[in-house]
C-alpha positions in Angstrom: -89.5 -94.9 -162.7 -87.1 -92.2 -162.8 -87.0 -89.1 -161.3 -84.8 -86.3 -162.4 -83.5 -82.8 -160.6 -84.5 -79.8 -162.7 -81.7 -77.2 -162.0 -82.5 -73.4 -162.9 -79.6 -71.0 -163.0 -82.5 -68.1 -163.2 -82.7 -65.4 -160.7 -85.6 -63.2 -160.0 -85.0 -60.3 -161.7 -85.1 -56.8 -159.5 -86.2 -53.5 -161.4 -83.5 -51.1 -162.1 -86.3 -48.9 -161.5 -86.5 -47.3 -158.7 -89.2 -48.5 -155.9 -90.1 -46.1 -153.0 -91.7 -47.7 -150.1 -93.8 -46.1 -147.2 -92.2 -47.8 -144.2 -94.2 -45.4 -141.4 -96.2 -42.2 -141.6 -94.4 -39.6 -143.3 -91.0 -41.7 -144.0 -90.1 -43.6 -147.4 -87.0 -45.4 -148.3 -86.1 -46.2 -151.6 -84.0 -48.5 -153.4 -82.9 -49.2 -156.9 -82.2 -52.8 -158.1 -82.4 -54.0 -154.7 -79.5 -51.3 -153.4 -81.3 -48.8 -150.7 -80.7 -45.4 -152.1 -82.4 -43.4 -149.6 -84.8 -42.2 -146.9 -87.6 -39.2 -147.3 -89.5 -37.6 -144.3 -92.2 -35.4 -144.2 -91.1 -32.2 -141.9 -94.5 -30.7 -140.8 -95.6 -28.3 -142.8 -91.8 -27.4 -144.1 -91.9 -30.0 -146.8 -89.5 -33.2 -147.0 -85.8 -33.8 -145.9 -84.1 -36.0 -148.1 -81.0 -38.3 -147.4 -78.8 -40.6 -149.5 -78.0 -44.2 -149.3 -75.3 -42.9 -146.9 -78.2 -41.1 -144.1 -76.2 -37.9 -145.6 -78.9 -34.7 -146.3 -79.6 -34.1 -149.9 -82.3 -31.5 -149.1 -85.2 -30.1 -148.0 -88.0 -29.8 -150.6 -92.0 -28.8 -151.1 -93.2 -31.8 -152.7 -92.4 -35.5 -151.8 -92.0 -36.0 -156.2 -89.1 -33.6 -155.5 -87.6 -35.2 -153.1 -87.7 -38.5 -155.0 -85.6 -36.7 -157.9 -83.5 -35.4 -156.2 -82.3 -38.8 -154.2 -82.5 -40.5 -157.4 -80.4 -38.6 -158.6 -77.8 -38.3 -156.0 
């Protein structure tokens, strides 16, 4: 009997999409093919801050969907 090593050179692939993740109550962080592009936080009543992959401020915004853009496209 022989028994033979199967060798893959496949990786998982990672979404360039990007993935935002709820990591406590009122925080997300996102990242984009596995690269963290930034958090989100949920000010009160005054909307969402949003930072860059660098913690540097973006912006604060009414809605969380515009906060997403907005880091996304940072």
């Amino acid at each position: 009997m022989t028994i033979e090593a199967v060798h893959s050179t496949a990786r998982a692939e990672i979404p360039d999409s990007t993935v935002w993740v709820p990591v406590a109550t009122g925080l997300w962080a996102g990242n984009t093919a596995g690269n963290f592009i930034g958090l989100i936080e949920k000010v009160s009543t005054h909307g969402f801050t949003a930072r860059n992959g660098c913690c540097e401020p973006v912006g604060l915004f009414s809605s969380l969907a515009e906060a997403k853009r907005a880091v996304e496209s940072s």
